[in-house]
C-alpha positions in Angstrom: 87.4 -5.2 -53.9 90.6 -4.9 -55.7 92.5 -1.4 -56.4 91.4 -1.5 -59.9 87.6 -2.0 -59.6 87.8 1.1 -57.1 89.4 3.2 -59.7 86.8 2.2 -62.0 83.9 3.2 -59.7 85.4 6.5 -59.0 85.8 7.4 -62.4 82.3 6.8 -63.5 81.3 8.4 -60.7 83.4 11.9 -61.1 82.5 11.6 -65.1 78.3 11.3 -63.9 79.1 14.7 -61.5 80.6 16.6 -64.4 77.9 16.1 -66.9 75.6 17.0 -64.1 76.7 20.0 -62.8 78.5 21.3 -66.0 75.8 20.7 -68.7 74.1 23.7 -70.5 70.8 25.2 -69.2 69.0 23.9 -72.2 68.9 20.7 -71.8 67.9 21.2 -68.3 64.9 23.4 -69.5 64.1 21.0 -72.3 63.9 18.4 -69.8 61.9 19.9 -67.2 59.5 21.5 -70.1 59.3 18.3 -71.8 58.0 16.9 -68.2 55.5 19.3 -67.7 53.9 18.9 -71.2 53.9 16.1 -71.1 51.6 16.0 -67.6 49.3 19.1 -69.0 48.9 16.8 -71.9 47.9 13.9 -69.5 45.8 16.2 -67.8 43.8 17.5 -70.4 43.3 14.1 -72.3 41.8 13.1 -68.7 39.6 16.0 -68.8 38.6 15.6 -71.8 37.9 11.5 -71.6 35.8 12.9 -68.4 33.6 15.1 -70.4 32.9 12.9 -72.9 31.8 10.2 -70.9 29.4 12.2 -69.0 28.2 13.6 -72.4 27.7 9.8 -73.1 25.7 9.4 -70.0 23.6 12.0 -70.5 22.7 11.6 -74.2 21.8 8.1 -72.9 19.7 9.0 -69.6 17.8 12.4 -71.9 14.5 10.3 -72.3 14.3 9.0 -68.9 15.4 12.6 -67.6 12.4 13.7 -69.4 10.2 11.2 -68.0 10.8 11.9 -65.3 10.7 15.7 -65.1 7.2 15.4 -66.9 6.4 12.6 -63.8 7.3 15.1 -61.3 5.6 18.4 -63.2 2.3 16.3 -63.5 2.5 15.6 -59.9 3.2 18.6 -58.2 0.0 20.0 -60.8 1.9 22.7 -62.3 1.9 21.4 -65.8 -0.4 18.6 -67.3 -0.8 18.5 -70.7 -4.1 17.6 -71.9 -3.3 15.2 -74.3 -2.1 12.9 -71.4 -5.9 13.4 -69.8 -9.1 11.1 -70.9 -11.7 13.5 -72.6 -14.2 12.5 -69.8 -14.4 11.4 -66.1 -15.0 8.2 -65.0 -18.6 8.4 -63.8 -19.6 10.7 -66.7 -22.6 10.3 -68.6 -24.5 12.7 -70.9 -25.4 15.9 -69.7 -29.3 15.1 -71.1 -29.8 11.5 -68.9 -27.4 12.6 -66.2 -30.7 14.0 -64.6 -32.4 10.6 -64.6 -29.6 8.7 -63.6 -29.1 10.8 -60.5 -33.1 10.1 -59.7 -32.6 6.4 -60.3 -30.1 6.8 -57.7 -31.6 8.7 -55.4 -34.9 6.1 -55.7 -32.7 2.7 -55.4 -31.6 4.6 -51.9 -35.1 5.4 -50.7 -35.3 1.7 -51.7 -32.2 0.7 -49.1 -30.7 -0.4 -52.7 -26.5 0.4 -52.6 -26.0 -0.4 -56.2 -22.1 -1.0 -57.4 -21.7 0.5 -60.5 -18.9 -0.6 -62.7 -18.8 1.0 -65.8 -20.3 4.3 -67.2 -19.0 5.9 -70.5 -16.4 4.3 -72.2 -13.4 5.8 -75.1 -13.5 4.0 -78.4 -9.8 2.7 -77.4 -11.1 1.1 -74.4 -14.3 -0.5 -76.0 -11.9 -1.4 -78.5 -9.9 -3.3 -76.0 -12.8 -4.9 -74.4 -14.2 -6.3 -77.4 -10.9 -8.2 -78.3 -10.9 -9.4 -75.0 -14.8 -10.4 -74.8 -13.8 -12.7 -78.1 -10.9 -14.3 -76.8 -11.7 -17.3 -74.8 -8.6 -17.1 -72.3 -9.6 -13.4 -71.9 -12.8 -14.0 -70.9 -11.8 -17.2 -68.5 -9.4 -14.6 -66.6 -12.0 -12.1 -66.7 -15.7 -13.9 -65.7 -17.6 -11.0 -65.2 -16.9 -9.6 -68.8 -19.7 -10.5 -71.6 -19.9 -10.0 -75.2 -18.9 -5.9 -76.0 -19.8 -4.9 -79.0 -17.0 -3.4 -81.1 -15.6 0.4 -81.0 -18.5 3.0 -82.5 -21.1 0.7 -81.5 -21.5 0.6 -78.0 -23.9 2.8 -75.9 -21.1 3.2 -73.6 -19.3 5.2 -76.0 -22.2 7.6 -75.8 -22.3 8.1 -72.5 -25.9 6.5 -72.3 -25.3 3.2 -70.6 -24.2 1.5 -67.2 -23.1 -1.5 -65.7 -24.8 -2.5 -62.3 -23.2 -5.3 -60.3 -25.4 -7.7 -57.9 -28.7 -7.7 -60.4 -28.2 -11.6 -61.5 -26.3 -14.5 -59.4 -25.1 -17.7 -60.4 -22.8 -19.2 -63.0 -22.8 -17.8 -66.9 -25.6 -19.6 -68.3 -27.3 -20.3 -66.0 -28.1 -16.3 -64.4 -30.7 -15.5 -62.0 -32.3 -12.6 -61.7 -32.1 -11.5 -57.7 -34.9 -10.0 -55.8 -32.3 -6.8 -55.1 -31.6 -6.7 -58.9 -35.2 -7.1 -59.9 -36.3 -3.6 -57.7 -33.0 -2.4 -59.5 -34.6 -3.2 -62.9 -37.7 -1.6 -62.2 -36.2 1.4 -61.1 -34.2 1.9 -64.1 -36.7 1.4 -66.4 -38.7 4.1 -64.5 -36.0 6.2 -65.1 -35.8 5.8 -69.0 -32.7 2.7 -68.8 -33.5 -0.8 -70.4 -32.5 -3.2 -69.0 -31.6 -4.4 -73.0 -29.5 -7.7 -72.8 -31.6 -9.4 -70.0 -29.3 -11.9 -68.4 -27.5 -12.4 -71.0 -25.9 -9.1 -70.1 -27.9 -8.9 -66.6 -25.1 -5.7 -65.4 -25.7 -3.8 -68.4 -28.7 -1.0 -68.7 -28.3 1.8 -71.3 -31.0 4.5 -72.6 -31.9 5.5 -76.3 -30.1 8.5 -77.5 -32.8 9.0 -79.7 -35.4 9.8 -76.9 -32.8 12.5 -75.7 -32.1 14.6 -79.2 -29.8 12.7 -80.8 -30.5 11.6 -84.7 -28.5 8.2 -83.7 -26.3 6.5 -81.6 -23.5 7.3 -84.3 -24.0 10.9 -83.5 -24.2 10.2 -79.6 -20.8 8.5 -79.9 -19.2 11.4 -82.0 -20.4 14.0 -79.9 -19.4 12.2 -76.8 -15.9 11.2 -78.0 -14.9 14.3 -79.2 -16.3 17.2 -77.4 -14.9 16.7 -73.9 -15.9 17.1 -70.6 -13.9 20.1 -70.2 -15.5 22.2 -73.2 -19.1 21.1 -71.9 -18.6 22.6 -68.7 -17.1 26.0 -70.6 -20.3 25.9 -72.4 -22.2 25.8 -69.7 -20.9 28.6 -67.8 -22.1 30.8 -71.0 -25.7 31.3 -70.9 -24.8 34.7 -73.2 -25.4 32.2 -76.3 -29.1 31.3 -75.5 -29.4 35.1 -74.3 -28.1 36.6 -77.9 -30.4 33.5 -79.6 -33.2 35.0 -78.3 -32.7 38.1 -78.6 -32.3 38.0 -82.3 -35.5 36.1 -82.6 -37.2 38.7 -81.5 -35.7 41.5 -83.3 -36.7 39.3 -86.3 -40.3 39.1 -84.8 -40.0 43.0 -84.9 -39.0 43.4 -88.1 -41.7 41.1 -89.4 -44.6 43.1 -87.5 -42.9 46.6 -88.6 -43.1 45.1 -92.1 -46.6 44.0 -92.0 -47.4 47.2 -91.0 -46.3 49.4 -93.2 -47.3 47.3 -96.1 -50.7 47.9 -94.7 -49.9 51.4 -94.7 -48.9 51.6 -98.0 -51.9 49.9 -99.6 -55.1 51.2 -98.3 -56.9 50.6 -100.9 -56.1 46.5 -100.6 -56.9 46.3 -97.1 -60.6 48.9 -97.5 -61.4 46.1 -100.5 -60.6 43.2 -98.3 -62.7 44.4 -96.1 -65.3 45.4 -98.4 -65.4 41.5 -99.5 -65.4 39.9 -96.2 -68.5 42.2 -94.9 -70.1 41.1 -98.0 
């Protein structure tokens, strides 16, 4: 390196010191303010990028959040709404053949009979998706032991009057055979107030006529069944007060009637002595 290059270098040098050490405080300030801003500024546009993606995330997951709490309210049995619930049990039948069916029962076990019942009442969404299926030929090949069901507000089951019974008939569709088990099982029902209706076209199927039981019709049996649930039945049986205050107004209006009579007789003597008078004559 040459004299003059190393007077060069010394010069920028000493010019770089001065600047340094002899410029205002301002500009150092400025500097060091204009640094910090601008890392609070970073900071908070991070924070606030942050935020708004979890807010993202969130909005997105709210449903299945929901599902979920509802999933682990309704298990835990704190809170179930009774929407979600089906209006009856799955062995339910009517209150007024529940009796008989229970007595079928208990004579098909005297009988060593361990019937395997499959179906009792049905909701009209559920018959509903049984008949679309009974007239669907696929449907039925993946499900052989489903026959014809009749469509929604026609079916027994709906009524809570009917039952399927597996193991009365063996052997392929069309060609059904009643079994000697089934055909004690047929008897028995019968005895008990269920047809066996269908025969084998149907052989699992054995229902009762709501007609025998109160109803005006299966349409009402179906109504009454579908709509008033298991839940209110059992309500209204734990209230005998009803039947109580029934009869007790019938006979305060048996009282009334006699107290009546009897003062009309009172008040017309002269009616009663003459209708006396005649009949002795």
């Amino acid at each position: 390196m040459t004299s003059n290059q190393s007077g060069r270098w010394l010069a920028v040098f000493i010019v770089a010191l001065c600047t340094t050490l002899f410029a205002p405080a301002g500009t150092h300030a400025s500097t060091r303010a204009s640094v910090k801003h601008t890392s609070v500024g970073a900071a908070r546009s991070g924070r606030v990028a942050q935020k708004s993606k979890r807010s993202e995330q969130r909005v997105g997951c709210l449903p299945c959040e929901a599902r979920a709490a509802r999933g682990r309210k309704g298990s835990r049995g704190k809170r179930t709404s009774a929407a979600n619930l089906p209006c009856h049990s799955k062995e339910y039948l009517d209150p007024k053949i529940r009796k008989s069916y229970r007595a079928a029962l208990v004579d098909m076990k005297r009988a060593r009979l361990s019937p395997k019942v499959t179906s009792y009442w049905r909701s009209s969404a559920d018959q509903a998706r049984l008949h679309r299926c009974s007239m669907s030929r696929s449907c039925r090949l993946n499900h052989p032991g489903l026959y014809r069901a009749m469509p929604p507000g026609k079916s027994v089951h709906e009524a809570g009057f009917a039952v399927d019974i597996a193991g009365v008939a063996a052997g392929p569709r069309g060609a059904k055979r009643l079994t000697p088990k089934g055909r004690r099982m047929v008897a028995i029902m019968k005895r008990h107030g269920f047809n066996w209706r269908y025969g084998l076209n149907d052989p699992v199927h054995f229902e009762a006529n709501p007609q025998s039981y109160g109803y005006k019709s299966v349409k009402q049996a179906i109504k009454r069944n579908q709509t008033v649930c298991e839940v209110k039945l059992a309500r209204e049986a734990k209230r005998p007060g009803r039947l109580r205050v029934n009869a007790r107004a019938k006979a305060r209006l048996a009282q009334k009637a006699n107290q009546e009579k009897r003062l009309r007789a009172i008040a017309s003597p002269t009616r009663s002595r003459r209708q006396s008078s005649k009949s002795s004559a």
